[in-house]
N, C-alpha and C positions, 0 to 999 in steps of 0.2 A: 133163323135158328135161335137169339136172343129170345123173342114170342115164344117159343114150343121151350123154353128154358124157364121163363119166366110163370105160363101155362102147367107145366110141371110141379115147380116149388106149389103152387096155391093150391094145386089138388090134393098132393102130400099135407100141405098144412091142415084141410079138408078133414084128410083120413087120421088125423093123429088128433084132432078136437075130437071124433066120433068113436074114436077108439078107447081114446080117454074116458068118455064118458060111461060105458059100458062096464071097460075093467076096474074103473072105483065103485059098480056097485058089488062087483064081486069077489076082488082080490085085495081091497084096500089101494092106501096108499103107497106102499114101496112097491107093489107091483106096477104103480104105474109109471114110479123113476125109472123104473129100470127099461118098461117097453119105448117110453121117449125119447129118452137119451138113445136107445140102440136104432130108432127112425131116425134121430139127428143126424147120427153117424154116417149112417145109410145113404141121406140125402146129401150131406155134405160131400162122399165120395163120387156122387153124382155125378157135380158140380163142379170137382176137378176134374173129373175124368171128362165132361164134357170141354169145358177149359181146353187142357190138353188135345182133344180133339181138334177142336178150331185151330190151335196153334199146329196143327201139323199135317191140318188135310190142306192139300194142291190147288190150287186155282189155273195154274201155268207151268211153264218149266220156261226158260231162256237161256239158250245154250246150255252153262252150267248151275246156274239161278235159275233158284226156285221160287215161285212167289204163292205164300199161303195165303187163308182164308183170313187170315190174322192181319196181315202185309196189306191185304186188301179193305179189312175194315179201316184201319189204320188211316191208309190212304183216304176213302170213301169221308174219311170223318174231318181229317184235312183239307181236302178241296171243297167236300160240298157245305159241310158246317151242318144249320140246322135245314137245310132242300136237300139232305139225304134220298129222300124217299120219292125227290123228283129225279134222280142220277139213274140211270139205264144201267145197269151192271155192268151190263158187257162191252158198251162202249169204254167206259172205264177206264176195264181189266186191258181194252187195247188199245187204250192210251199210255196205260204201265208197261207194258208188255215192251212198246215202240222205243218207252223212256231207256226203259233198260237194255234193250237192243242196241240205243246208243253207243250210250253208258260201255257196254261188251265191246262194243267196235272200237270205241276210242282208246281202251285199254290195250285192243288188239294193238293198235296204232302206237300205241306206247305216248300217247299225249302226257299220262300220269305220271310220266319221267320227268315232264319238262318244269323248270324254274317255277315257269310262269302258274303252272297248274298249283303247287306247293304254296306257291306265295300267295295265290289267291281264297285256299282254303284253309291257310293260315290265320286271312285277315277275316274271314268270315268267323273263324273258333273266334277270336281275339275280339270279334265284335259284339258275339252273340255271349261272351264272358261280360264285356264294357256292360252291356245291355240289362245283365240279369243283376249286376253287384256293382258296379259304380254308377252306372245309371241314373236308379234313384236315388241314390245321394245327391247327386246335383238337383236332380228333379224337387230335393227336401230344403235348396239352400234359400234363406228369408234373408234380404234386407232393410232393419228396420228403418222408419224415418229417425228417429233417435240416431241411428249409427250412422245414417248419412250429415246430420247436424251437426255431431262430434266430430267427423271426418273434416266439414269444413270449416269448424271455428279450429282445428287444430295443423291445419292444412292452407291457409287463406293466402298464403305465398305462391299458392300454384294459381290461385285466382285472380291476383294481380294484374292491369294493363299497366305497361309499363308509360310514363309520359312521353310525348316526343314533341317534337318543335321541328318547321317548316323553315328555310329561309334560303332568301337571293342575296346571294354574292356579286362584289368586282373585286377582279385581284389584278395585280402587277406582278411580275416577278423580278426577282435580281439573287444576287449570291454576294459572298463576301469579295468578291474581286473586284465587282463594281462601283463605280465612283458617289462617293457622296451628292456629288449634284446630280447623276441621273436616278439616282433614290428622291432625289428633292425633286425631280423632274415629275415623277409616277405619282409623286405623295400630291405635288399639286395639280394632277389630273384628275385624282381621286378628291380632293378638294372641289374642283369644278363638278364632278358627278355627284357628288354628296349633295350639294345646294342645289342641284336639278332636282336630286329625287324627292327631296323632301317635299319640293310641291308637288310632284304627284301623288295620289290618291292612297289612302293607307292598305287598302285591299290588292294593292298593284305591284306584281314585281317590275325589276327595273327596268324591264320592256328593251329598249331600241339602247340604254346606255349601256349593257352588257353586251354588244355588239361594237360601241364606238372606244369603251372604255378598259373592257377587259379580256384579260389574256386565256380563260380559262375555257379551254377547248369544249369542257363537259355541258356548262353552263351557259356558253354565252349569246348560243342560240336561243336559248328557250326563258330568257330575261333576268338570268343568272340565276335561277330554280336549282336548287339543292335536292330538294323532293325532303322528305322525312328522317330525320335524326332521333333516334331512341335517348332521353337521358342518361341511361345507363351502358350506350352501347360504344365500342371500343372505339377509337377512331384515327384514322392518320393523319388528320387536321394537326397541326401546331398546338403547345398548351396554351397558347398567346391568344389565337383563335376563339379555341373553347373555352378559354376564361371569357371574353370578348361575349360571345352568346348568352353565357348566365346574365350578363348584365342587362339584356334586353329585355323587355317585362309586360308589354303591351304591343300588340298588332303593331305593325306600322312603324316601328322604331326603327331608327338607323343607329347604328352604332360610331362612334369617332373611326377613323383611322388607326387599322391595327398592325402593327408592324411586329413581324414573324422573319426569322431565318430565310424564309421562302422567298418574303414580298409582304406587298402589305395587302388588305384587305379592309375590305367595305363590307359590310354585314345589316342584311335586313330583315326583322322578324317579320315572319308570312301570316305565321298560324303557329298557336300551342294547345295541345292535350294534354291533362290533366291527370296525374295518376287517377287509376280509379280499381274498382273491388269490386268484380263479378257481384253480384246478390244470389242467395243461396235459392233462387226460384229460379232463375238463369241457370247454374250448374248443377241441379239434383240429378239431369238424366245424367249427369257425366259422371260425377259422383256414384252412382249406383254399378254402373256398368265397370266401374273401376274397382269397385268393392265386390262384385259379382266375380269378375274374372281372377280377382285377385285368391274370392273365397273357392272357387273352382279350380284352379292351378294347386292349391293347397291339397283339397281332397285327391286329385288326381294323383298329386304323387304320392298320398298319404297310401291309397290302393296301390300304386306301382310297390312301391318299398313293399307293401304287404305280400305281394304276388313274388317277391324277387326274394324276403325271406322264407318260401315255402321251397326255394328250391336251392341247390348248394352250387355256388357261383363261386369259380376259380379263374382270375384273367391272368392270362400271358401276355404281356402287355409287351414284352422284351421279345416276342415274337412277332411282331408288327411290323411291316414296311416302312422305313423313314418316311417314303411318298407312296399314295397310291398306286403311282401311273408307273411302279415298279412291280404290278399286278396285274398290271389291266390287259396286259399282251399275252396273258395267260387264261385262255379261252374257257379253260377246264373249270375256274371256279366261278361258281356258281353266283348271283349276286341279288342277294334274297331282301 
């Protein structure tokens, strides 16, 4: 029908060149505004009337759904795209016909009542809104290398590794009820372990004398191995202790005998790491993605606020359940 539409116009255009040409030899030129313009008109009433026509001639009928000629290009132009002209008509029209047949039935059914149906075609509007208007705005957001530069010379405290230090222990314990001589007892075992370890090897922990020498259930299997200490990290060690630690300063050191509230204690540095500072080619992908999401939460609520000032929001906030679960045994409402 488009062809015998399109077929039409070019013939009229046809007869209105040839018409033309006849009545400027003999009526001038106002006679020929006037026969033009009234062929315009002509044609143009055509055009809607054929228009109109498409719009409201029948293809089907579906129970009480009607599906036109119009419904049907519609369709034809959505499924098939530019293989229009490979599409069968009429298998189609009864693939639509079937759709909407559904469609009919499940309404019979009363499916379009349920929660589930509502919420689903809600999130579909809500998506196909996201889609058209916030979208692209994300799709437009840049970050430069400049702003990820700035970020981390202004930022270098998130970069940071913190230092830590390794070390094996032997402890004794005692409290203040116990006697000065069996503190002098532990101090000079810790004595005796101390001049063992030192001839052993600086990469060594104390191996088999946190086994004969100390008390400390955690360690003393595994050669009084501490594992990893953060410098900055908090710790329930004594301040006798970790004062005791700073003064360690190379591999392999033993510390004197430290005497703490607890006990005393034997201290040997394993291993230390060194503060250090990410390099900004190590954290650019972290960087970006942190200024991405950060520039993407902004936009999005910038669209919500927008969406939420088109419409007039009143909350009853004094209407609220203290707890949900003073709701939820109330089957009727709905939970969208």
């Amino acid at each position: 029908m488009n062809d015998l539409l399109i077929t039409s116009i070019g013939i009229n255009r046809i007869k209105i060149g040839t018409l033309k040409s006849m009545v400027k030899r003999q009526y001038g030129q106002l006679a020929i505004s006037f026969i033009v313009g009234g062929l315009a008109v002509f044609i143009g009433q055509k055009l809607i009337s054929d228009t109109e026509l498409i719009s409201a001639t029948l293809v089907a009928e579906v129970g009480d759904y009607k599906i036109t000629l119009s419904d049907f290009q519609r369709q034809l132009k959505f499924r098939a795209g530019e293989y229009r002209s490979k599409i069968d008509p009429s298998l189609l029209l009864e693939e639509i016909i079937q759709e909407r047949a559904m469609l009919n039935y499940a309404k019979q059914q009363h499916l379009t009542d349920s929660p589930d149906y509502q919420k689903s075609i809600n999130g579909i509007l809500i998506g196909k809104l996201k889609s058209l208007e916030l979208q692209p705005k994300l799709d437009d957001i840049t970050i430069s290398t400049e702003l990820i530069e700035q970020y981390y010379q202004q930022n270098k405290a998130e970069f940071i590794t913190q230092g830590r230090s390794k070390y094996a222990i032997l402890f004794l314990s005692h409290n203040k009820s116990n006697s000065q001589s069996l503190i002098d007892v532990n101090e000079q075992k810790l004595k005796e372990a101390r001049t063992i370890a030192i001839k052993q090897p600086t990469n060594q922990n104390f191996g088999k004398l946190a086994v004969t020498y100390s008390e400390h259930q955690t360690t003393r299997y595994r050669g009084g191995e501490l594992g990893w200490l953060l410098q900055e990290q908090k710790s329930t060690y004594p301040v006798e202790f970790l004062a005791a630690t700073k003064q360690l300063i190379q591999r392999g050191q033993i510390s004197p005998i430290v005497q703490t509230p607890k006990g005393l204690y034997l201290i040997k540095l394993l291993n230390r790491l060194p503060v250090k500072i990410k390099s900004l080619s190590k954290v650019k992908n972290k960087i970006y993605y942190q200024l991405m999401l950060a520039e993407q939460s902004k936009i999005t609520a910038g669209f919500e606020q927008k969406i939420l000032a088109t419409n007039k929001v009143v909350r009853y906030l004094d209407n609220l359940p203290e707890q949900l679960s003073s709701i939820e045994k109330d089957s009727s409402v709905p939970t969208m």
